[in-house]
MARBA-935269 format. One record per residue (C-alpha): residue in one letter; x, z, y. Coordinates in Angstrom, 3 decimals, padded with zeros to 6 digits, always signed. Layout:
BEGIN
a | X | Z | Y
...
***
This chain:
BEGIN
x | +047.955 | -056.536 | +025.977
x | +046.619 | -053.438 | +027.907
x | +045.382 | -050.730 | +025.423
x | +044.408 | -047.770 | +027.397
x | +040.504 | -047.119 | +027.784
x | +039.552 | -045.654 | +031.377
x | +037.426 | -042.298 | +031.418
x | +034.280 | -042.996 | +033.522
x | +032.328 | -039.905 | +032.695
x | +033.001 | -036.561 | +030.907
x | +030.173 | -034.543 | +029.475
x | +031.215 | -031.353 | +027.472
x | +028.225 | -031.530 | +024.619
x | +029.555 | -027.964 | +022.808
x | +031.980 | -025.132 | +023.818
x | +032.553 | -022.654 | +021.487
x | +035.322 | -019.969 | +021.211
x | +037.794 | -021.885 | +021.052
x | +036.206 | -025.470 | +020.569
x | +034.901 | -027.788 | +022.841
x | +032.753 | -030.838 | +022.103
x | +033.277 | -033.620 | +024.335
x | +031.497 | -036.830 | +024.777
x | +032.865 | -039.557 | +027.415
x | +031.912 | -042.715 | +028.753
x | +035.086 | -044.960 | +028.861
x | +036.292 | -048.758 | +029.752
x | +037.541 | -050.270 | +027.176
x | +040.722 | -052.491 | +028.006
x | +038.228 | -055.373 | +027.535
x | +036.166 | -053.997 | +030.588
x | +032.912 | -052.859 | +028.168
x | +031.934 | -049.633 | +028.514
x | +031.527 | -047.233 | +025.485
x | +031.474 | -043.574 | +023.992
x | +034.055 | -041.735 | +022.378
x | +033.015 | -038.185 | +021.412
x | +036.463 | -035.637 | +020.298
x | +037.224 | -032.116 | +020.059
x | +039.430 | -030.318 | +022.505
x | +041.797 | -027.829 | +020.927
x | +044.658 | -025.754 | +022.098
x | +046.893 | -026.729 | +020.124
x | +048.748 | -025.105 | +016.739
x | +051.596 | -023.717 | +015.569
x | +052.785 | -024.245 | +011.924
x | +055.890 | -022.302 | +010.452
x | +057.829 | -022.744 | +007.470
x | +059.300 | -019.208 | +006.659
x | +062.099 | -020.087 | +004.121
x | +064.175 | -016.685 | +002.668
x | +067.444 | -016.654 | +001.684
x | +067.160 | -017.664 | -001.795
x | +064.608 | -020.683 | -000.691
x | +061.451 | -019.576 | -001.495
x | +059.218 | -020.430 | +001.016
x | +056.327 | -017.675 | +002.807
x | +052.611 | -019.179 | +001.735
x | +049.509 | -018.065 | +002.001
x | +046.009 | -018.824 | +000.190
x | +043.216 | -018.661 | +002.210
x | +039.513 | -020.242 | +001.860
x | +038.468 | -022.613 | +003.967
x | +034.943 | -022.706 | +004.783
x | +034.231 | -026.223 | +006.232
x | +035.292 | -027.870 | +002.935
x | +034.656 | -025.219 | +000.552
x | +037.842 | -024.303 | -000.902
x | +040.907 | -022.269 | -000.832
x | +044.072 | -023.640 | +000.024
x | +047.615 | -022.838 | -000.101
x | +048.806 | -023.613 | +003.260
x | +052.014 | -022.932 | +005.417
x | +050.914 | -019.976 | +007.856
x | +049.985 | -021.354 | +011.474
x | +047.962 | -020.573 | +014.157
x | +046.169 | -021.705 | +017.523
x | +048.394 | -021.100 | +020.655
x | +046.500 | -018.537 | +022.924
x | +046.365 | -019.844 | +026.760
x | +049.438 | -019.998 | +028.546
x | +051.377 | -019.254 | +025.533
x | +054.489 | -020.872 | +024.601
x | +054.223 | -022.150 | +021.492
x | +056.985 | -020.979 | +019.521
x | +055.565 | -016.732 | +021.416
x | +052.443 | -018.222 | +018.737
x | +054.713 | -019.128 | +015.855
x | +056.473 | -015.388 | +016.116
x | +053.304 | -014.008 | +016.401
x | +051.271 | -015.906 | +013.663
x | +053.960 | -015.133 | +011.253
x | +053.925 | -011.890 | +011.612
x | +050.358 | -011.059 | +011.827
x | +049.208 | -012.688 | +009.011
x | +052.406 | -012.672 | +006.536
x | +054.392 | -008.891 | +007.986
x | +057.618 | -011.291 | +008.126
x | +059.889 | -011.399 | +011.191
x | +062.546 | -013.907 | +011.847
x | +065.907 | -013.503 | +013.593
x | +066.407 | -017.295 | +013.872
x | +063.746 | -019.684 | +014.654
x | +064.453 | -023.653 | +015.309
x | +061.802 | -026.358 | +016.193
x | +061.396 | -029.042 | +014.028
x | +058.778 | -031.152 | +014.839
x | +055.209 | -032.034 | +016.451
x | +052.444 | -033.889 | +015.197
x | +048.850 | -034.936 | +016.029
x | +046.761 | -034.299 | +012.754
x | +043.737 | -035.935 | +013.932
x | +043.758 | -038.849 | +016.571
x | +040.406 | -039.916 | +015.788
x | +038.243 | -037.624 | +016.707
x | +040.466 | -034.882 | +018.451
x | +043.623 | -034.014 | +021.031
x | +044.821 | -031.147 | +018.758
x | +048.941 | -031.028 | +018.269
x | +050.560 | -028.664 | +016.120
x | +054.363 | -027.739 | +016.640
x | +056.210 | -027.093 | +013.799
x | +059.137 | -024.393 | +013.787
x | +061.238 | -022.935 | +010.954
x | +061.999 | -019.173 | +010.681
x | +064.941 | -018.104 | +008.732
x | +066.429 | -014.443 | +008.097
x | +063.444 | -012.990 | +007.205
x | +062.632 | -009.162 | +007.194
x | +058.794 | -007.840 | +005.801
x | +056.637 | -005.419 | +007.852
x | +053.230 | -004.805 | +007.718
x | +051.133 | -007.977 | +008.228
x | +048.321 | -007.028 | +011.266
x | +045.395 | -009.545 | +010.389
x | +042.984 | -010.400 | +012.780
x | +039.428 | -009.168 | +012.484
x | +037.326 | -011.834 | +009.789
x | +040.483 | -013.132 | +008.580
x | +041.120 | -012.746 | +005.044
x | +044.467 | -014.511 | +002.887
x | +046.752 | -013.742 | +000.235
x | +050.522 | -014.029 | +001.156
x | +052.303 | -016.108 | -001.543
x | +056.399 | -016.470 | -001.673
x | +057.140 | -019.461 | -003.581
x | +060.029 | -021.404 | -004.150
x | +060.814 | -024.692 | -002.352
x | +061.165 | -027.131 | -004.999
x | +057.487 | -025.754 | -006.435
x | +055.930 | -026.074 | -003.094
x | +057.246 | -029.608 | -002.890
x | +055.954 | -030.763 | -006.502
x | +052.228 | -029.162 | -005.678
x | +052.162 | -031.430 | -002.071
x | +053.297 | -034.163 | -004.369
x | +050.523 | -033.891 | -007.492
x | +047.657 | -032.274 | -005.261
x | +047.869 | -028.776 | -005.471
x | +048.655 | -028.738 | -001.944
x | +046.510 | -031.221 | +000.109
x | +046.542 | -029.479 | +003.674
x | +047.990 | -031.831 | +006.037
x | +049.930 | -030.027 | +008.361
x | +051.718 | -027.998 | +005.022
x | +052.253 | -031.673 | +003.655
x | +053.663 | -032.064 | +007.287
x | +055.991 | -029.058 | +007.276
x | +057.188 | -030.305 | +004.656
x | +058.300 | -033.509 | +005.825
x | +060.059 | -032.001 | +008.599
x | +061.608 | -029.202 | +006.493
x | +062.898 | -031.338 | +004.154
x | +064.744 | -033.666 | +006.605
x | +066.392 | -030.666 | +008.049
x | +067.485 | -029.073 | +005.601
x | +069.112 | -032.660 | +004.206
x | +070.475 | -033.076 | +007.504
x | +068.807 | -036.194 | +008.923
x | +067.106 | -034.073 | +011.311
x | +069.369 | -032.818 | +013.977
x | +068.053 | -029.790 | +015.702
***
C-alpha cells in the first residue's frame, strides 16, 4: 500500500525567529485531499557531557510553554548552514563553560512527527575542561553535574520528563554498554 501524501499547496500561516507555521493542502494516498498544518524547525543538537568520573553536565532551566523547570541535557538549534556537531561544540560551551577534546555522534531522532520536521542529533563529549559559560542574551539556567546512575533513576521515576534528555539517554547508555558501535 502507497503511504506518502502529495503536497498540492504550501501556505506559510506564521514565521517567527526561528519558527515557521505551515499549513498545506495534500493528497492523501487514497486520492482525498486534506490539511496538515506543522512547524518547520532547524533542527537541534543535544549533548551528553559525561566527565571522567561519570557524572554527567545538566542544566535546569524553566520552560515557559509548560510552566516548569526542567533538568535537561544541554542542546541547542543548529544556526543556518551549520554543521551540526560546529552547534553541539558551541551549545556546550556557551551555556555550560565546558569544552570537549573528544566528541562522537550517537544518534538522531525526530521528537515530534505529528505536528513538526524538527530532528535533533545527539553527540557525546568526553574530556571535559570548564571555562566561562557565554549565555545568550534572555537565556537564563543553572548548570548541574550529576552523576550517571542519578540521572538515569530521575528519567526513570519522573524527575526528568524532557524527551530528548530521556533520549540521550537511550543512546548514551547503549554506548557506553557497547551495543552501539560508533
Amino acid at each position: 500500500m502507497e503511504l506518502v501524501e502529495t503536497p498540492l499547496e504550501e501556505t506559510v500561516s506564521f514565521r517567527g525567529k526561528f519558527l515557521t507555521l505551515r499549513r498545506d493542502t495534500v493528497r492523501l494516498p487514497d486520492g482525498q485531499r486534506t490539511e496538515r498544518e506543522f512547524l518547520l524547525h532547524p533542527g537541534a543538537v543535544a549533548v551528553l557531557a559525561l566527565t571522567e568520573d561519570r557524572q554527567l553536565v545538566m542544566e535546569r532551566q524553566y520552560r515557559y510553554p509548560v510552566g516548569q523547570e526542567f533538568i535537561e541535557i544541554p542542546a541547542g538549534k543548529i544556526d543556518p548552514d551549520e554543521d551540526p556537531a560546529v552547534t553541539g561544540e558551541r551549545e556546550l560551551f556557551e551555556e555550560t563553560g565546558f569544552q570537549a577534546e573528544r566528541w562522537t555522534f550517537l544518534g538522531t531522532a525526530h521528537p515530534c512527527i505529528g505536528y513538526s520536521n524538527e530532528v535533533i542529533h545527539y553527540y557525546l563529549a568526553e574530556q571535559l575542561t570548564q571555562t566561562e559559560r557565554q549565555l545568550d542574551d534572555g537565556e537564563f539556567l543553572e548548570v548541574l553535574t550529576m552523576p550517571l546512575s542519578e540521572v538515569l533513576t530521575m528519567s526513570l521515576d519522573g524527575r526528568i520528563t524532557d524527551s530528548k534528555t530521556i533520549v540521550g539517554l537511550h543512546w548514551l547508555t547503549a554506548y557506553l554498554s557497547g551495543s552501539l558501535k560508533r
